[in-house]
C-alpha positions in Angstrom: -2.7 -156.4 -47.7 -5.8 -158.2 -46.6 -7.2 -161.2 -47.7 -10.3 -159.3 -49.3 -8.0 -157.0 -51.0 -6.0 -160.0 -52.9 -9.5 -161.2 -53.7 -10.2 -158.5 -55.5 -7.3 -157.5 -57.4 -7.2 -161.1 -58.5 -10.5 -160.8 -60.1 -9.8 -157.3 -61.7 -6.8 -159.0 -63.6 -9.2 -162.3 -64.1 -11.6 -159.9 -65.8 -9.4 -157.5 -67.6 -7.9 -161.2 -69.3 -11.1 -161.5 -70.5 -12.4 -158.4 -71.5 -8.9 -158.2 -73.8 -10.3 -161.2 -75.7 -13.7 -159.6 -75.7 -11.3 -156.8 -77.4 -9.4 -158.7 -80.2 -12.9 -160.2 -81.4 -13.8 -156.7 -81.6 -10.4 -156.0 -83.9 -11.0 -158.9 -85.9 -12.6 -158.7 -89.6 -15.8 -157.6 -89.0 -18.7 -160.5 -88.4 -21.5 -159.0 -87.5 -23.1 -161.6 -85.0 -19.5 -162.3 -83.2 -19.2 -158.7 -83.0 -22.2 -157.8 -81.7 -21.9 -160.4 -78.6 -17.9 -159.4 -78.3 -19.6 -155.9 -78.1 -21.7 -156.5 -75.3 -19.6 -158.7 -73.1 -17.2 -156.2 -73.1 -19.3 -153.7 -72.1 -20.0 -155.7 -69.5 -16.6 -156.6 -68.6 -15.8 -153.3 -68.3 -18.7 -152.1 -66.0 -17.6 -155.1 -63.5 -13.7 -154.1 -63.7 -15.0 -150.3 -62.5 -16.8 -151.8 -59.6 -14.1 -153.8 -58.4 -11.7 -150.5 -59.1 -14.5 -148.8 -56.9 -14.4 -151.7 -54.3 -10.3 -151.7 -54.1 -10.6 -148.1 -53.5 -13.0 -148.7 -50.6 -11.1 -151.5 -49.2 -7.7 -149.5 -49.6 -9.4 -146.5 -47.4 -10.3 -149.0 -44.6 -6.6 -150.4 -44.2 -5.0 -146.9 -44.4 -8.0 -145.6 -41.4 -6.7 -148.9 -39.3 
């Protein structure tokens, strides 16, 4: 696996750690200012983990062309 790879799968999992906090705000009793921010980070969080699913993919096709 290449060194790029790593990189990236390492930061998926760093980012779906956090978007699961982002999540259990979001279960909590309802507060409408924490939930609103828990909202939109994990909204966030979520749009980053499909780019680096997008970017795994990408660097998964170069290693199998090589």
């Amino acid at each position: 696996m290449s060194g790029r790879l790593d990189i990236l799968k390492k930061a998926r999992e760093r980012m779906i750690e956090d978007r699961d906090a982002h999540a259990k705000v979001l279960a909590a009793p309802f507060d409408r200012d924490t939930a609103e921010r828990a909202r939109g980070k994990f909204v966030e969080l979520q749009a980053l983990i499909e780019a680096l699913d997008r970017a795994i993919s990408g660097e998964e096709g170069v290693a199998a062309r090589i």
